[in-house]
N, C-alpha and C positions, 0 to 999 in steps of 0.2 A: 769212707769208713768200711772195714772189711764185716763181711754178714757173720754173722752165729748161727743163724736159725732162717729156713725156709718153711713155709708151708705151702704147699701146694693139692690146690683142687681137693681138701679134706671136706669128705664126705660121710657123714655117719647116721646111720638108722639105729631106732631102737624098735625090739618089736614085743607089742604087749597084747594084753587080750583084747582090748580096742580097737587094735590095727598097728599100721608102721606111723611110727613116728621120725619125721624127720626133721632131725634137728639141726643138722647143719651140715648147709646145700654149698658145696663149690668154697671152701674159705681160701685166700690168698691173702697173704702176708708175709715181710720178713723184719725181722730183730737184726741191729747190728754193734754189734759189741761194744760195751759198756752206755748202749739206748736204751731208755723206758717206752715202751710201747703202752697205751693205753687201749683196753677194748671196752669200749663204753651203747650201753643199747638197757631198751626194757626187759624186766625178769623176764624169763624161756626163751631170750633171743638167740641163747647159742654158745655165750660166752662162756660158761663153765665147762660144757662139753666140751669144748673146742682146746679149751686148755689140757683138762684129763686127756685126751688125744693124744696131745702131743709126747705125754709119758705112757700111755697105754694103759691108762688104770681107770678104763670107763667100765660101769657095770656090766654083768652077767651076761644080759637080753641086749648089747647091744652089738652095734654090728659094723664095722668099716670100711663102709663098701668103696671110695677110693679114696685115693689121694700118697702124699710125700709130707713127708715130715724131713727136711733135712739139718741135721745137725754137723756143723762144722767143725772140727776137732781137731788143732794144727791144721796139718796141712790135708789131713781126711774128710771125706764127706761120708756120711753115717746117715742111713734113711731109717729112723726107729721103728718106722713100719713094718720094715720086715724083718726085723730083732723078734726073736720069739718072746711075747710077752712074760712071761713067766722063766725066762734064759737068766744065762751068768751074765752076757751081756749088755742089757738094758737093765738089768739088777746093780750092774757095778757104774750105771750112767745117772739112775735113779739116786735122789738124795746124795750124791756126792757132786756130781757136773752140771746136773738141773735139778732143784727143789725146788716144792710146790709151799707154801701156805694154804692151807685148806679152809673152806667159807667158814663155820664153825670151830672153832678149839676146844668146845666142851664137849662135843661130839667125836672131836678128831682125835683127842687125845684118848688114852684106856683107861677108865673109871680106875682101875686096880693094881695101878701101877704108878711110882711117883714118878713129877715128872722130869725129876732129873735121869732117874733113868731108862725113860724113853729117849732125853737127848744121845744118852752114851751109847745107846744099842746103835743109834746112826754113827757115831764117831769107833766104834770098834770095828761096825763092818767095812767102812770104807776108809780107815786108817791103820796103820801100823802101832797104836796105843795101845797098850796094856789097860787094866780098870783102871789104876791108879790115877796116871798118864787122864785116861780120858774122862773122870771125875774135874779133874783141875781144869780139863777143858771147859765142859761144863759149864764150870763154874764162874769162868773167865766170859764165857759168852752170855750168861744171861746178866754177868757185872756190863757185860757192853751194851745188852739190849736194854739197862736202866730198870732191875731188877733189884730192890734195894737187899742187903743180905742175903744175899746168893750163897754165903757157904751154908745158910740154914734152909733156905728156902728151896733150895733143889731136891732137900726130901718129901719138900707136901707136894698132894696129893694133887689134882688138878679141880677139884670143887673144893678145898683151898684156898684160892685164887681168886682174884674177881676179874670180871670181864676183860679189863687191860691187860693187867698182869699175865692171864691166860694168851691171851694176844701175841705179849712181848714173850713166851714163852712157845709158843710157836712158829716166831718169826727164829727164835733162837735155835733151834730144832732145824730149820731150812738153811741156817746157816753153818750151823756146826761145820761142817767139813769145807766150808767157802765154793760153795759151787760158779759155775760160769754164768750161771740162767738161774733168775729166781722166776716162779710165776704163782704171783700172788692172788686170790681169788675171793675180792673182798674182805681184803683185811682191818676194813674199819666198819664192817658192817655193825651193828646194835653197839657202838662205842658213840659216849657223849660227846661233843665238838671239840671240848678240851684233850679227852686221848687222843680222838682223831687227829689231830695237828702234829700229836706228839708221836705218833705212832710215824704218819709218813714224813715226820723229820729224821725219824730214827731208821728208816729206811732209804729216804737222801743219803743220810751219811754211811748208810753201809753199806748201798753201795760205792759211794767213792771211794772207801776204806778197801773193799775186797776185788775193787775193778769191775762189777760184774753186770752183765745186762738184766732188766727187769719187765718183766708182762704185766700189769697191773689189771683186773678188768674189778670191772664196776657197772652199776647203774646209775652213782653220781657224776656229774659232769664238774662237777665242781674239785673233786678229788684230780680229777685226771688235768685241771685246769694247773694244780697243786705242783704235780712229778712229772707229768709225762712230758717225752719229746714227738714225739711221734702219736697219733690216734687213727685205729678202726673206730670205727659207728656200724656195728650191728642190727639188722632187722629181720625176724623169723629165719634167720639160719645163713643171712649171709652179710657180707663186709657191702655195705652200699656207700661207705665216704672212705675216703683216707687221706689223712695230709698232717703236716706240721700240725702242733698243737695253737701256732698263732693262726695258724690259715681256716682250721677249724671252731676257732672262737671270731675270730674278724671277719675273717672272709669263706663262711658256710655257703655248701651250692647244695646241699640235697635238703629238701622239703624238708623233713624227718630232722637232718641234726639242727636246722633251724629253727624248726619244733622242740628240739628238746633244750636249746638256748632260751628259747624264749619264756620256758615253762618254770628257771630256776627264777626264784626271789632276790628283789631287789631291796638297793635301804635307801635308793636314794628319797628326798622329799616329794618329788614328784612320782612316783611308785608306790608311794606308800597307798594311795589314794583308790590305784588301779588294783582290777581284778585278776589276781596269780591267774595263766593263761594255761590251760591244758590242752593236750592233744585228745582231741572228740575222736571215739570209736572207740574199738577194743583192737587187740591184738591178735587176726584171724588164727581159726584152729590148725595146729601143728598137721593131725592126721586130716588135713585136706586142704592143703595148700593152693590159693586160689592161682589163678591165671594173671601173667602179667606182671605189672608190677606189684608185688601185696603188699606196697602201703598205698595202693588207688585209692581202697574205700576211706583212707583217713588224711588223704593230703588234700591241701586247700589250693592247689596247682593243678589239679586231674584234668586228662585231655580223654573225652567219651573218644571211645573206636580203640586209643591209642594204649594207653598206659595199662585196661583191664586188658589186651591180647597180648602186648609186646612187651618179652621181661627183659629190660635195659641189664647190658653187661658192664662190667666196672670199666671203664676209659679213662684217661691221663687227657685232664684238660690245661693242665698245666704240669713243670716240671715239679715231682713228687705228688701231684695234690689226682686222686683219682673219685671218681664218683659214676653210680648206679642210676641211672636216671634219664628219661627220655627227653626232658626239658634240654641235654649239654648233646643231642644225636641229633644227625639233620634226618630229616622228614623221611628220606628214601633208605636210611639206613635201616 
């Protein structure tokens, strides 16, 4: 399959009056056209930064101190990195070539504006439509995201709307213009099981409809069990698994996404009985990232000497399947 997207050794600080926070140390990854990539790990692992990254729309106080973003574009390679964030450039790649879904829609969206016509302001800027033109667009795309009366509904308001609806109305917004790259960030999050299913049905099929590749990240694993083809596992700011999404439900090698298999709920008869199994510890502090490997103090695999000194680099123990972990290193490495 040909690539769309690289990232390479993305690196980013934030700095507050606490100190530097760093949220994510070295990330590698690539997307490859018309793949769902899953990035799955615990809240402040990384994974939202890591996404804003890649479009350049991370806050104020934050800082990028390395890395490559490459985006494939025909037959061009395009490093967004060094597109001036705020250029004609990455303005005309933003919301038309890669759109985001944002964690929140009730947030994301502008209190004061309906929200058909925040969809049109994407579909004017980065098409040749007239209002007229791009009302009908609108209108057509939130009938596809399963918006019932869409030619009324694009004038309310977005506290109007309930949770899904807001949702499907956001995902409609990312879609407008049919971009190459969605990257969705939690788009079932505070939605009941029933939108959930309907929501990442309704993103199955749009992308098969539009061709397009998808980033998906989450804290569910069950989600990503759902869409994805491909999975990261995130911990404190870096990628420590990666593999197929069977390789990482069947056959897990890092402590951590075995832990986090382990932790979802089962229905069988025999589980019912058993104690839902957690990962003991906390998630060490960001401004002061310990030595080694940081999930020592929480894996049930810890080698004293080894795992608090030596931070394992991500390795290919198999073909696609890579993992962070001193347990897959011989002894002298």
């Amino acid at each position: 399959m040909s690539k769309l997207l690289e990232v390479k050794n993305l690196t980013v600080n934030f700095n507050t009056a606490e100190g530097i926070v760093r949220a994510v140390r070295g990330v590698d990854f690539e997307v490859d056209k018309n793949q769902v990539l899953g990035i799955v790990g615990e809240s402040g692992c990384g994974k939202s930064v890591t996404a804003r990254a890649v479009l350049n729309v991370l806050a104020s106080n934050s800082e990028i101190m390395n890395g490559e973003v490459i985006y494939h574009k025909n037959n061009e390679k395009i490093d967004l990195l060094k597109l001036d964030k705020d250029g004609k450039e990455i303005r005309k790649i933003r919301g038309k070539e890669i759109s985001m879904i944002f964690q929140e829609p009730m947030t994301s969206f502008s209190p004061v504006h309906t929200v058909g016509n925040q969809i049109m302001e994407a579909i004017l800027l980065h098409t040749g439509l007239d209002k007229k033109e791009a009302r009908q667009r609108a209108i057509s795309i939130l009938e596809e995201v399963g918006i019932p009366e869409a030619q009324s509904r694009i004038d309310d308001y977005p506290y109007q709307l309930s949770g899904g609806m807001r949702q499907r109305a956001m995902i409609a917004m990312a879609l407008s213009c049919e971009p190459s790259l969605l990257l969705a960030d939690e788009p079932t999050t505070a939605l009941d099981v029933t939108i959930q299913a309907q929501i990442l049905d309704l993103m199955r099929d749009m992308k098969e409809e539009f061709g397009m590749s998808i980033i998906i990240i989450t804290h569910d694993i069950g989600v990503i069990a759902e869409i994805a083809d491909q999975v990261a596992v995130m911990y404190l700011g870096r990628v420590v698994e990666e593999a197929s999404v069977d390789d990482i439900f069947y056959d897990p090698k890092h402590p951590y996404t075995r832990a986090l298999l382990k932790s979802i709920p089962k229905i069988t008869k025999k589980d019912q009985k058993e104690k839902l199994l957690s990962i003991e510890g906390t998630v060490p502090d960001a401004y002061n990232i310990p030595s080694g490997c940081t999930f020592h103090n929480r894996c049930e695999e810890y080698m004293a000497g080894r795992c608090d000194k030596i931070q394992p680099e991500l390795i290919e123990i198999s073909p696609s399947h890579k993992v962070a972990c001193l347990l897959y290193e011989k002894e002298g490495d």
